[in-house]
ZADO-1210 file (C-alpha; in nm, 4 decimals, padded with zeros to 6 digits):
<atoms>
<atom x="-00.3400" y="00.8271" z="-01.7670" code="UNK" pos="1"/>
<atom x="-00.3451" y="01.1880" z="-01.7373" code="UNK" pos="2"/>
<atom x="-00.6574" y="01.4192" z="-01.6692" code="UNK" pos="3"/>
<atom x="-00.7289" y="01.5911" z="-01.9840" code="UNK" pos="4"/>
<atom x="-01.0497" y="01.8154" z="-02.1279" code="UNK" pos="5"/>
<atom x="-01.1389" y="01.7015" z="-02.4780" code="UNK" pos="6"/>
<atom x="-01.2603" y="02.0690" z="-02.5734" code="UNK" pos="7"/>
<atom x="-01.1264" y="02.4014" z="-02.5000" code="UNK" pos="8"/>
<atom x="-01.1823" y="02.5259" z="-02.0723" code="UNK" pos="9"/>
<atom x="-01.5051" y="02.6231" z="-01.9946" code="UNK" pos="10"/>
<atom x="-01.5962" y="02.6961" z="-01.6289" code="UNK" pos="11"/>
<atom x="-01.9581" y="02.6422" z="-01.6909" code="UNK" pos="12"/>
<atom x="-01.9113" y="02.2828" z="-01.8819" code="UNK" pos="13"/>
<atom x="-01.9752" y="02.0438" z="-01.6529" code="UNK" pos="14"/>
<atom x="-01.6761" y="01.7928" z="-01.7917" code="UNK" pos="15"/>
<atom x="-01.4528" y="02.1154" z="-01.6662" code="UNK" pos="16"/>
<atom x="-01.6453" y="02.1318" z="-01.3211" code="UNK" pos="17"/>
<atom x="-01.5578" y="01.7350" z="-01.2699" code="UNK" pos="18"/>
<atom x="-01.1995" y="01.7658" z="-01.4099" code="UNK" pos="19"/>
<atom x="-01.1642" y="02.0431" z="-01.1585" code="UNK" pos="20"/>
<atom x="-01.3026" y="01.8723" z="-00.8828" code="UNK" pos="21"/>
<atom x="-01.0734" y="01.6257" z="-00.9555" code="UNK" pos="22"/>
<atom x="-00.7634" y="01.8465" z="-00.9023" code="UNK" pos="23"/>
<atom x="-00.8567" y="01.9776" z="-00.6178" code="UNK" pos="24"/>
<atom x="-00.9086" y="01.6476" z="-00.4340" code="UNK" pos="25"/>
<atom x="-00.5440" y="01.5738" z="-00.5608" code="UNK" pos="26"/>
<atom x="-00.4380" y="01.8830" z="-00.4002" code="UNK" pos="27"/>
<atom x="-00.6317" y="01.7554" z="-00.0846" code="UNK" pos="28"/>
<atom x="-00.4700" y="01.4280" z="-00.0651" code="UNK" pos="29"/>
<atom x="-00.0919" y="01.6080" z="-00.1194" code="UNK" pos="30"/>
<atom x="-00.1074" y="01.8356" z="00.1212" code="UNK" pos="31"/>
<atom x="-00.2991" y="01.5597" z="00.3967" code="UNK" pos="32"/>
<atom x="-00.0296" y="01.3279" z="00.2868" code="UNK" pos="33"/>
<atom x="00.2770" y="01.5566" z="00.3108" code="UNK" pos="34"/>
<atom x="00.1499" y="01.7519" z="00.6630" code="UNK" pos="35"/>
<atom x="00.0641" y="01.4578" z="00.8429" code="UNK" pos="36"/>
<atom x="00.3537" y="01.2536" z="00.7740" code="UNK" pos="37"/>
<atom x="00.5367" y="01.5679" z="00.8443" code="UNK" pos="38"/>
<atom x="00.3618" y="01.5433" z="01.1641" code="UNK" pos="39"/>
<atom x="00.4592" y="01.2451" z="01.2524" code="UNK" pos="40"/>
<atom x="00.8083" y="01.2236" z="01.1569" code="UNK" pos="41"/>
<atom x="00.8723" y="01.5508" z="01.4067" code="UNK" pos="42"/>
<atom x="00.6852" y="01.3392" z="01.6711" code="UNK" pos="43"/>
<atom x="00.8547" y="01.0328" z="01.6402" code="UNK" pos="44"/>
<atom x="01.2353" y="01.2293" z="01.6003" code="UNK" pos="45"/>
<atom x="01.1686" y="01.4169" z="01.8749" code="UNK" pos="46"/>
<atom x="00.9847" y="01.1423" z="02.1170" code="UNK" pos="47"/>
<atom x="00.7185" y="01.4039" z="02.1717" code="UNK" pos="48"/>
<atom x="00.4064" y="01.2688" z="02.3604" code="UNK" pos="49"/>
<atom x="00.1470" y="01.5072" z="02.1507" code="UNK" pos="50"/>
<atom x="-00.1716" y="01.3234" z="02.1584" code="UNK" pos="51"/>
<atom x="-00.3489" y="01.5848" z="01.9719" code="UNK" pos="52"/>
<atom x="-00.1708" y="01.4419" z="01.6020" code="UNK" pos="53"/>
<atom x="-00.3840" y="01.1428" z="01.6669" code="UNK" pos="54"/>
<atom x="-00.7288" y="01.3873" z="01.6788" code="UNK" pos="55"/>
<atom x="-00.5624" y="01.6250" z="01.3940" code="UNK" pos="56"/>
<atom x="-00.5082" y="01.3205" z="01.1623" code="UNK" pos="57"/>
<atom x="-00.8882" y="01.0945" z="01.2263" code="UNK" pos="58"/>
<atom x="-01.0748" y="01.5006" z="01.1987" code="UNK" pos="59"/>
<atom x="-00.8530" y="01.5699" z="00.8668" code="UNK" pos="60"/>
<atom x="-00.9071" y="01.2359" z="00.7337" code="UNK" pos="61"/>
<atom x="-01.2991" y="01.2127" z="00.7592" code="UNK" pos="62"/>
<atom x="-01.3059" y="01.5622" z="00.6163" code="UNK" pos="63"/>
<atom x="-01.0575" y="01.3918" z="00.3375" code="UNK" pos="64"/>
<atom x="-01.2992" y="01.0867" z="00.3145" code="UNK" pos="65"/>
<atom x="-01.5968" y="01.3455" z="00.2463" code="UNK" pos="66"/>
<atom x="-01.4684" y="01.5614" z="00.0273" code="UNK" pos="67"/>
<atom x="-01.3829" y="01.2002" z="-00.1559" code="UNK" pos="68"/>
<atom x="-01.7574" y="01.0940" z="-00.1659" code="UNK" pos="69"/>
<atom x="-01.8630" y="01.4302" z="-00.2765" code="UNK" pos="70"/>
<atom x="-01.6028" y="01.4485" z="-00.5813" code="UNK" pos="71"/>
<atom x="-01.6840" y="01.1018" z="-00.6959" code="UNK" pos="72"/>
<atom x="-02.0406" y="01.1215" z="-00.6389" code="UNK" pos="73"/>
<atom x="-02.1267" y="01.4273" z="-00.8116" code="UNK" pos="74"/>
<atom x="-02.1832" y="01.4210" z="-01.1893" code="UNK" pos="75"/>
</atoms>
């Protein structure tokens, strides 16, 4: 089901706020899913020994995993 406002946009209503929210964690979790795999995929084609995609993926995914708790948690 599709994320939908049941009243014109307001940026002060807080239905908008969480709707936005919302959105932007999508955006997060695109652009985490697409550069990392990305990241991977290059590594793996190209037998690369870079051990800093390991660090670059755990860092991006607790900061992933936070901005989760903060977007579900807030009202």
């Amino acid at each position: 089901m599709p994320l939908s406002l049941s009243k014109p946009p307001d940026p002060r209503d807080p239905e908008y706020q969480s709707l936005e929210r919302r959105v932007n964690f999508a955006l997060h979790v695109g652009i985490f899913a697409a550069t990392v795999s990305g990241m991977w995929f290059v590594r793996s084609v190209l037998y690369a020994d870079w051990d800093w995609t390991i660090q670059v993926t755990g860092v991006w995914a607790l900061l992933l995993l936070g901005h989760a708790i903060w977007v579900f948690t807030k009202k």
